[in-house]
C-alpha positions as CSV (number, residue, x, y, z in Angstrom):
1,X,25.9,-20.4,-14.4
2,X,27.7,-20.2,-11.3
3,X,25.8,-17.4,-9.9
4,X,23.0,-19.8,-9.8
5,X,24.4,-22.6,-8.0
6,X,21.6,-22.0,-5.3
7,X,18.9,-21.6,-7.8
8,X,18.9,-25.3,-9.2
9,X,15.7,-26.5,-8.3
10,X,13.8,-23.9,-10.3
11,X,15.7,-24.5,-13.4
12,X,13.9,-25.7,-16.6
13,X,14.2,-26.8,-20.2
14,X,13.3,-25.5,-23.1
15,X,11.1,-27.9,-24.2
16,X,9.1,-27.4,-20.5
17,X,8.9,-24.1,-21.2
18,X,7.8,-23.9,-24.4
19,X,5.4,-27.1,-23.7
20,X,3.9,-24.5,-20.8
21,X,3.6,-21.6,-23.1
22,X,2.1,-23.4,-26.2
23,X,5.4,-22.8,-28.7
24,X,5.0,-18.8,-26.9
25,X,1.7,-18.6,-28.5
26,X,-0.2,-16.5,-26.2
27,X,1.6,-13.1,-25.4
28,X,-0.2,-10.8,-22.6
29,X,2.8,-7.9,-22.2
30,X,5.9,-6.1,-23.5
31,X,9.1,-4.6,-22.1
32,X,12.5,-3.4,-23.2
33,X,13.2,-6.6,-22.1
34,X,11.1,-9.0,-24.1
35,X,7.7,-10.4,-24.1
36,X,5.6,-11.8,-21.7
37,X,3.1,-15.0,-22.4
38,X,0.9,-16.7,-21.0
39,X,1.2,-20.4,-19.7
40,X,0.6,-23.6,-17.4
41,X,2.8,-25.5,-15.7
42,X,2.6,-28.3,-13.1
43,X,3.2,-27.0,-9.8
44,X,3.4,-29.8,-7.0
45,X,1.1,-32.0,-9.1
46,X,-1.8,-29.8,-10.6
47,X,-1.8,-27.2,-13.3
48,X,-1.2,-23.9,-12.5
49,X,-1.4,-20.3,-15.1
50,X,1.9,-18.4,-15.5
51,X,3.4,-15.7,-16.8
52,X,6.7,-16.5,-18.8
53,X,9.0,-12.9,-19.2
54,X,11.6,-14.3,-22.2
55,X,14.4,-12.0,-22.5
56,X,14.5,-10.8,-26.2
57,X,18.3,-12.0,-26.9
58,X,18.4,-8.8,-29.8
59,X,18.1,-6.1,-27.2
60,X,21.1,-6.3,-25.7
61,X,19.0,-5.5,-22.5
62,X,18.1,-7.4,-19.6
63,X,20.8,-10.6,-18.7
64,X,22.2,-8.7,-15.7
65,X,18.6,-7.8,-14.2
66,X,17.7,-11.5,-15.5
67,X,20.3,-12.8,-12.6
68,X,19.3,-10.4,-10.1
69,X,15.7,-11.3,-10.1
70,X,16.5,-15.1,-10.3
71,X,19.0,-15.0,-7.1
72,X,17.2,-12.7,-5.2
73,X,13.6,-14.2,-5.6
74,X,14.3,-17.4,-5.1
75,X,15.1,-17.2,-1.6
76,X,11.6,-15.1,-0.9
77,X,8.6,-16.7,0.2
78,X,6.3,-13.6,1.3
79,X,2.8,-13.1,-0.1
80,X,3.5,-9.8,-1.1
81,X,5.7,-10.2,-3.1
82,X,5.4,-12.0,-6.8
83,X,7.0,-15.8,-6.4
84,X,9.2,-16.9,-9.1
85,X,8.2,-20.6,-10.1
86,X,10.9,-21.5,-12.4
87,X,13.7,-20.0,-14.9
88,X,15.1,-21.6,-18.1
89,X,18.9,-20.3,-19.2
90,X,19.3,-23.1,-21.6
91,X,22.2,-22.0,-24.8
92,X,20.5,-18.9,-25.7
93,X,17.0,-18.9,-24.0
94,X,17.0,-16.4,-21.0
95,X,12.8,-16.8,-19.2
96,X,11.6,-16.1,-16.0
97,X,8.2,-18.1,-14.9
98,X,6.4,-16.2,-12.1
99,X,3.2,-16.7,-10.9
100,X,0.0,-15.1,-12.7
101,X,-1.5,-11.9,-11.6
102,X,-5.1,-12.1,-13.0
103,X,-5.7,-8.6,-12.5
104,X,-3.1,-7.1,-14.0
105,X,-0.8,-4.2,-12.7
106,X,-1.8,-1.4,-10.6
107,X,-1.0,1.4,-13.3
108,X,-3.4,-0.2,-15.3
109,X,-6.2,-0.1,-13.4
110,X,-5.4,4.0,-12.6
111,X,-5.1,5.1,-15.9
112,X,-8.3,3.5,-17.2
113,X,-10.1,5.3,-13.7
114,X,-11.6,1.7,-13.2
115,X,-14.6,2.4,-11.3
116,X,-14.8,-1.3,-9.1
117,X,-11.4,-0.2,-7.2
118,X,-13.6,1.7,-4.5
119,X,-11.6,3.0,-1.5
120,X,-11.9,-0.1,0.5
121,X,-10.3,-2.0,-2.4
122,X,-7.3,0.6,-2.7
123,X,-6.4,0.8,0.8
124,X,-6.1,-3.2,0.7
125,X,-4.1,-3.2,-2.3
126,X,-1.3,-0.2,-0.6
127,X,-1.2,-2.3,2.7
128,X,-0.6,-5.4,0.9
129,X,2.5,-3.3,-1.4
130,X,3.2,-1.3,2.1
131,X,3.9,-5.3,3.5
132,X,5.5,-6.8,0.7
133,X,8.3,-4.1,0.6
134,X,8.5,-4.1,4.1
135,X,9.4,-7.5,3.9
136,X,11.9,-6.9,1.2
137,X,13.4,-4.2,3.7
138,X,13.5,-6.2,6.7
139,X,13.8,-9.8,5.9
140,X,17.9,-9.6,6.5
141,X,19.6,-12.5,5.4
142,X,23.5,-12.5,6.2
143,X,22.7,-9.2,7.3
144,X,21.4,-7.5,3.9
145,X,18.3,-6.5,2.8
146,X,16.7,-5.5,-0.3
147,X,16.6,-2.4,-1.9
148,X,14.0,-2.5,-4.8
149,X,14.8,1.1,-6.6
150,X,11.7,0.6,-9.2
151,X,8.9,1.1,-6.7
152,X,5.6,2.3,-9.2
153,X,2.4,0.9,-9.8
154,X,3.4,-0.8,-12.7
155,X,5.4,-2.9,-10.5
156,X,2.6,-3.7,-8.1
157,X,0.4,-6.7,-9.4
158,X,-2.8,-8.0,-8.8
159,X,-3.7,-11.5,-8.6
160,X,-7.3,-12.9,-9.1
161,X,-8.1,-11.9,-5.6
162,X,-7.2,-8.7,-5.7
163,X,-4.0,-9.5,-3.7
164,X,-1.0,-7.0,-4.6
165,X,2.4,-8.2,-5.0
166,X,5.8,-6.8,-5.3
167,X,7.3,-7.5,-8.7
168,X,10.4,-6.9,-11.1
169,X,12.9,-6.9,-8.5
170,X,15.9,-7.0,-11.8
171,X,16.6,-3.6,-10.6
172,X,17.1,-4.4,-6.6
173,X,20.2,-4.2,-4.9
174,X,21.4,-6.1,-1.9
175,X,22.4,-3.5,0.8
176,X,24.5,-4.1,3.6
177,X,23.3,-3.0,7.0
178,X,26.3,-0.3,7.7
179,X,25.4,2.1,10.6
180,X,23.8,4.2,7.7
181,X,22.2,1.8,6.4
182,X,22.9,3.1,2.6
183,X,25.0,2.2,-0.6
184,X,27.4,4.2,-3.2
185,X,26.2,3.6,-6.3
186,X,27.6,5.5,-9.9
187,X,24.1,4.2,-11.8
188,X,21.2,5.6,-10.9
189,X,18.3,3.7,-12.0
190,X,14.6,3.8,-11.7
191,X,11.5,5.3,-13.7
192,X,11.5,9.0,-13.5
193,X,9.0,10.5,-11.7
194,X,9.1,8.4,-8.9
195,X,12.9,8.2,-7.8
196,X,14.0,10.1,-5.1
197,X,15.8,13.2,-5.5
198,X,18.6,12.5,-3.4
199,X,18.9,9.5,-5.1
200,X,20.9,10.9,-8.0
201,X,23.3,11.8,-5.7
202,X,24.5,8.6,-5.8
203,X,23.4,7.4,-2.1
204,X,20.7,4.3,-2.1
205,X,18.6,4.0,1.2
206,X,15.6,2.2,1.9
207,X,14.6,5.7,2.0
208,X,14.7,5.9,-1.7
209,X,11.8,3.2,-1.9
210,X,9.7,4.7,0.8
211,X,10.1,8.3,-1.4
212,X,8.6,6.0,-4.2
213,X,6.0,4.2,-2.4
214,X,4.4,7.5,-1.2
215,X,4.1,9.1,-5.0
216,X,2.4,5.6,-5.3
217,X,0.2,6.6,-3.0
218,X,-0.8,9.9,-4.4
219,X,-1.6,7.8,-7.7
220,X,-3.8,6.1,-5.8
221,X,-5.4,8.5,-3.8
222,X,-6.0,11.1,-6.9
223,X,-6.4,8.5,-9.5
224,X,-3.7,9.7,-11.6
225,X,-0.6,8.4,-12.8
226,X,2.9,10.1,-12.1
227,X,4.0,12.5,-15.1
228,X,7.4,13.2,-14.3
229,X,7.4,15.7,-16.9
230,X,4.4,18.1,-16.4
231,X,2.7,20.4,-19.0
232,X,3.1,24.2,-18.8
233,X,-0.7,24.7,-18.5
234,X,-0.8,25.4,-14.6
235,X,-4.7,25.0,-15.4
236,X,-4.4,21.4,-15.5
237,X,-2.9,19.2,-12.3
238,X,-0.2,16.9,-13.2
239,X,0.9,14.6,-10.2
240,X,4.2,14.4,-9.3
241,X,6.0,15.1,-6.2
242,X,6.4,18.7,-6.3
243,X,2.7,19.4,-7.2
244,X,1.2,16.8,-4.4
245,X,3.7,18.2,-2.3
246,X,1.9,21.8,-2.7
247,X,-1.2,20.6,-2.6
248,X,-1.1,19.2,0.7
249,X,1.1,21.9,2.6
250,X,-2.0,24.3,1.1
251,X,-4.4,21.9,2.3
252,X,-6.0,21.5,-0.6
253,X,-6.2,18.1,-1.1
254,X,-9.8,17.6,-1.4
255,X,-9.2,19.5,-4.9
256,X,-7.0,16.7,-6.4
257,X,-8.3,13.3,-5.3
258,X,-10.1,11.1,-7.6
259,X,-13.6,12.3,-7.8
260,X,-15.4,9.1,-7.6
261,X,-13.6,8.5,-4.0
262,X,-15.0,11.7,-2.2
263,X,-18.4,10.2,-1.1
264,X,-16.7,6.9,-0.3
265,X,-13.8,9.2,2.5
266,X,-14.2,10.6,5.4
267,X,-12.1,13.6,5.8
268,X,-10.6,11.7,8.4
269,X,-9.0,9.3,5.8
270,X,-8.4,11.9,3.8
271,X,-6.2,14.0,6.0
272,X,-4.6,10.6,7.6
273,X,-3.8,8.9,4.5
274,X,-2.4,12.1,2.6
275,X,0.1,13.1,5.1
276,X,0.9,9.3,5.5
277,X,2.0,9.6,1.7
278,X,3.1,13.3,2.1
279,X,5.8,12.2,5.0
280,X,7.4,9.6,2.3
281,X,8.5,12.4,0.3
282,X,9.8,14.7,3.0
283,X,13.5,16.1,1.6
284,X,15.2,14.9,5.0
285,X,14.8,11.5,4.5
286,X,15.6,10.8,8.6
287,X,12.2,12.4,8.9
288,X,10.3,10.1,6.0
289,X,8.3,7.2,7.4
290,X,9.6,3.6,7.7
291,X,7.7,1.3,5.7
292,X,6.3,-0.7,9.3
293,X,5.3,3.3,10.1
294,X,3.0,3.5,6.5
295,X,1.5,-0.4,7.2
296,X,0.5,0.7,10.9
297,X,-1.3,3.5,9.5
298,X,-2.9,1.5,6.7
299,X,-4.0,-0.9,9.4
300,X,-5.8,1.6,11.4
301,X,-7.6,3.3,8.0
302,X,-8.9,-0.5,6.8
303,X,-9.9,-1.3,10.4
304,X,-12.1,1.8,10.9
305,X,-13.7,1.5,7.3
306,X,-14.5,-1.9,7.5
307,X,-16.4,-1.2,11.3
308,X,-18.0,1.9,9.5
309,X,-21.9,1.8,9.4
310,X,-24.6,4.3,9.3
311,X,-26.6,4.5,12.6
312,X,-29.0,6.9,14.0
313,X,-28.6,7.5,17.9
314,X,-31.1,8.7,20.2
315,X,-30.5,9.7,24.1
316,X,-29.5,6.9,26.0
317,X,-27.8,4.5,23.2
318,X,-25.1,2.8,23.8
319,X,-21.9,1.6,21.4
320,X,-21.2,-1.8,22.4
321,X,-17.8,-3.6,22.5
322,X,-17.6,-4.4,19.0
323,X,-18.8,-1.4,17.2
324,X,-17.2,1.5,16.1
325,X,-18.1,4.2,13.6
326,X,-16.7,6.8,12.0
327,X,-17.9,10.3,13.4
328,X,-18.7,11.4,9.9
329,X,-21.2,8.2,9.5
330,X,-22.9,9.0,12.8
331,X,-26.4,11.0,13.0
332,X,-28.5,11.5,15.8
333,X,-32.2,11.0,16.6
334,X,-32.7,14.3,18.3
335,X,-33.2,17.3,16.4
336,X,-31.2,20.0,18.6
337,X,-28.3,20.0,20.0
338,X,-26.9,17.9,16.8
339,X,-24.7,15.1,17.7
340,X,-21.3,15.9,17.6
341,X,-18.1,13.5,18.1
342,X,-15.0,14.5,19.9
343,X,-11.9,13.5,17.9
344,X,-9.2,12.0,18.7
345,X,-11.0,10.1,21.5
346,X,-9.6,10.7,24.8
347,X,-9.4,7.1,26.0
348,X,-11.0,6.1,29.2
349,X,-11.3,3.0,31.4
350,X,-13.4,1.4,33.4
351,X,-15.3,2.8,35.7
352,X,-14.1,6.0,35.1
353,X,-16.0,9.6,33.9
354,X,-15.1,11.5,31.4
355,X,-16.3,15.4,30.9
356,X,-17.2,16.8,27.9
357,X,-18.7,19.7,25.6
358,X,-22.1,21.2,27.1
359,X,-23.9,19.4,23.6
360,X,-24.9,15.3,23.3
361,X,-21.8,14.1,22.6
362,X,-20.9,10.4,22.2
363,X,-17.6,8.3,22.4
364,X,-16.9,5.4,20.0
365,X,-14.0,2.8,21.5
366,X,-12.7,0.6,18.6
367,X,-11.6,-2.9,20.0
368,X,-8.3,-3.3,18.9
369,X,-5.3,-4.9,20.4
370,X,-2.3,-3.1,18.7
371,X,-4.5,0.0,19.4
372,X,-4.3,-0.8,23.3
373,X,-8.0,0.0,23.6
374,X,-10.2,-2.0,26.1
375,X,-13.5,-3.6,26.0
376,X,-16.8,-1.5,26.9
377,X,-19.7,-0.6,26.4
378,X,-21.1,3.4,26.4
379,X,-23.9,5.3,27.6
380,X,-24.3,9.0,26.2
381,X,-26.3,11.7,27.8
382,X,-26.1,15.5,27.9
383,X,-26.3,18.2,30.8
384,X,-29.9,19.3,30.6
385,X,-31.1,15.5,30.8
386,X,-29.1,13.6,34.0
387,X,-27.7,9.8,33.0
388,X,-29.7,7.3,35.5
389,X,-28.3,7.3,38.3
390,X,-25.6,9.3,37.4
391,X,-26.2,12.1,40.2
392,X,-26.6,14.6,38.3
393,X,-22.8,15.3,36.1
394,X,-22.5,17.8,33.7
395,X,-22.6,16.0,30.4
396,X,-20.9,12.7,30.4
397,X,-19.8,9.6,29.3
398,X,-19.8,6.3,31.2
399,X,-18.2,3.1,30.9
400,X,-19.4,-0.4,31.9
């Protein structure tokens, strides 16, 4: 095929491929498409699982997405997003090799409320989808980028390491960078429930993803997956855009996240990472964040959960350079005044004093470059008991 004259070096026979799949012997998914198996194939000189999508030939579905995926992944090399490792389009035979994704699809994982994908684990997993489709967005070439239009958390994988990766791009269009950065298009695609309104309008955007990613987020967050077509029984929450997006403007979102995260939050992350999602599904999509905007975000939620500890602190403790806590994981050694945490921190450099409520108070300063934060140490103290040699300020907070 002409279309994939650039494509050559990933094509394969038959015979490989049915070599790497045992004769198709060992089937691990379905689709409209086809079947998916299981098989091993020598990538530069050792063996290495795959998983082999084989477009049924019957179903009259699939040879135009079966191009699209074969063009537009072999030029990526991200991560984040799944690799394609080989195709066969020998006489009738239409297969697709990508790499293996031990762990499955995201979806999967939600709907069977699997207990080992703890907060920590989730947030990795949306930061490394939040990346991948960033790349797809950004990584012009000839000035185009891609627009995926299938964004769900079926379409997110997992490999052995938990690694997520951007997957079934058969769907994905190649958008020219115009000054509005959008497409016509008279077929709108996607799974319901996750594409954009305005989408069926007719206008693709990178928008359209983002609107997407962010119900993804809401699956993740309330441990549900998407129902585009809710049952009447208002007694019963059904996630979809409409319902998260009432949820949140009522701030009550503590009343719809998965139940087995609330001791593993802070209603810091809670608040931050719900409006992060909540701002991809704003109707004005000029308003909606850009994917870099969401991975920022993500960024700063991994970095303060991984530096969260427990820690008990008496008058006169310090936070050195390379801790940080989360106010709501702090507790104080002194009965009365309780320790209490001003939030967001107002930052302050060296040398300087900064004034705060008549209560012990401390000051956490997370070391972070892209956070523009400095280095320093911190004493705490409180107005009826002076700092040494502090001559005598109200309560305060000094840096080394």
């Amino acid at each position: 095929m002409s279309l994939l004259k650039g494509s050559q070096h990933l094509r394969l026979s038959l015979k490989e491929v049915e070599l790497a799949t045992k004769n198709f012997s060992e089937p691990i998914g379905k689709g409209g498409y086809g079947m998916v198996y299981k098989g091993e194939l020598p990538i530069s000189g050792r063996p290495t699982t795959v998983a082999v999508k084989r477009l049924n030939e019957t179903s009259g579905q699939g040879l135009k997405e079966f191009l699209t995926e074969i063009q537009l992944l072999s030029g990526q090399n991200h991560k984040n997003v799944v690799s394609l490792l080989g195709y066969c389009d020998e006489g009738k035979e239409k297969s697709l090799i990508y790499e293996y994704a031990a762990n499955g699809s995201l979806d999967v994982h939600i709907k069977n409320r699997d207990t080992s994908l703890n907060w920590r684990k989730r947030l990795e997993i949306c930061l490394d989808a939040a990346r991948g489709l960033n790349h797809l967005h950004s990584n012009s070439k000839n000035k185009q980028t891609i627009i995926h239009r299938d964004i769900k958390s079926a379409n997110i994988l997992l490999d052995q390491n938990w690694v997520a990766k951007i997957a079934d791009l058969g769907l994905s269009k190649l958008n020219f960078e115009s000054s509005e950065g959008s497409s016509i298009v008279s077929n709108a695609c996607g799974t319901p429930g996750y594409c954009d309104p305005g989408y069926y309008n007719g206008i693709l955007k990178k928008e359209c993803d983002v609107y997407s990613f962010g119900i993804v987020l809401f699956e993740v967050l309330c441990g549900k997956l998407c129902s585009p077509y809710p049952n009447k029984d208002s007694s019963f929450f059904f996630l979809s855009g409409p319902s998260v997006q009432k949820y949140y403007k009522e701030n009550k979102m503590k009343e719809i996240i998965d139940p087995c995260l609330k001791e593993q939050m802070s209603s810091y992350s809670i608040s931050k990472f719900s409006e992060v999602a909540y701002k991809c599904l704003l109707k004005d999509e000029r308003k909606r964040h850009s994917m870099n905007d969401i991975m920022r975000v993500l960024e700063e939620l991994l970095f303060i959960l991984s530096m969260r500890s427990k820690r008990a602190l008496g008058f006169g403790d310090y936070i050195g350079p390379d801790e940080i806590y989360d106010p709501n994981e702090l507790s104080t050694l002194d009965p009365e005044p309780p320790l209490q945490f001003q939030t967001p921190v107002k930052f302050v450099r060296e040398g300087e004093m900064h004034t705060v409520s008549p209560t012990i108070t401390g000051t956490f300063m997370p070391t972070s470059p892209h956070l523009d934060l400095v280095e320093s140490q911190i004493e705490t103290g409180n107005k009826s008991t002076d700092l040494p040699d502090s001559s005598n300020e109200d309560e305060s907070s000094r840096l080394h």
